[in-house]
C-alpha positions, 0 to 999 in steps of 0.5 A, a space after each residue: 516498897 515499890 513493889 507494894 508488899 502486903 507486909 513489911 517488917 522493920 527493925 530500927 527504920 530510923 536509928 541513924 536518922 535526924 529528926 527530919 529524916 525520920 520524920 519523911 520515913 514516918 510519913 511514908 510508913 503512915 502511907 502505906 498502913 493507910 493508903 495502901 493497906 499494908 501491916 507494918 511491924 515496926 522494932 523501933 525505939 523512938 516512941 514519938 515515931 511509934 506513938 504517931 504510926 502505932 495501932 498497938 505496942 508491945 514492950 519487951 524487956 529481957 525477952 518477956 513481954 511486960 506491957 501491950 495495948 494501944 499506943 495511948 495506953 501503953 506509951 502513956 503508961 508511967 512505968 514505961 521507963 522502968 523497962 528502959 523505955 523513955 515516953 514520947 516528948 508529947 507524953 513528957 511535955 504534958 507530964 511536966 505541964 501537969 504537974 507545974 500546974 498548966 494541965 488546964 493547957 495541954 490541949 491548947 498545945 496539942 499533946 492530947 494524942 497521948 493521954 491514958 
């Protein structure tokens, strides 16, 4: 990273980190991809991170791939946990608020980042 690469490629940055730590690797990832112009490729299943630095994603699931797009639209999406892949807490949240009848306050809680 210090050297400024054009490119990085990463394969679970944060698998063993608290949500603080990745929280300081998502903040330096976001820097570079903005202020630094670098291309990140991120392996990553923790999709709070993704949904929060990612332009696009692509889910695998048993070395096909079964949904790509925008971050909004593919984590967002309601079948995303039948390839075993859970939504970010946003997507969660406002999911349950919805359907409890609060719909008229997700964006009161700020977890319209992720609507589809």
């Amino acid at each position: 990273i210090a050297m400024r690469p054009g490119a990085l490629v990463l394969d679970e940055p944060t698998s063993q980190l608290d949500p603080a730590g990745t929280r300081l690797v998502g903040d330096a990832l976001a820097h570079l991809a903005t202020k630094l112009g670098t291309a990140i490729l991120i392996v990553e299943h923790k999709t709070s991170l993704l949904a929060r630095l990612a332009e696009e994603v692509v889910v695998l699931d048993a070395g096909r791939i079964v949904a790509r797009g925008s971050a909004a639209t593919v984590l967002g999406a309601e079948d995303l946990g039948t390839h075993g892949v859970r939504s970010p807490e946003a997507v969660s949240i406002r999911r349950a608020m919805e359907s409890g009848g609060f719909g008229d306050r997700v964006a009161a809680a700020g977890l319209e980042a992720l609507d589809t």
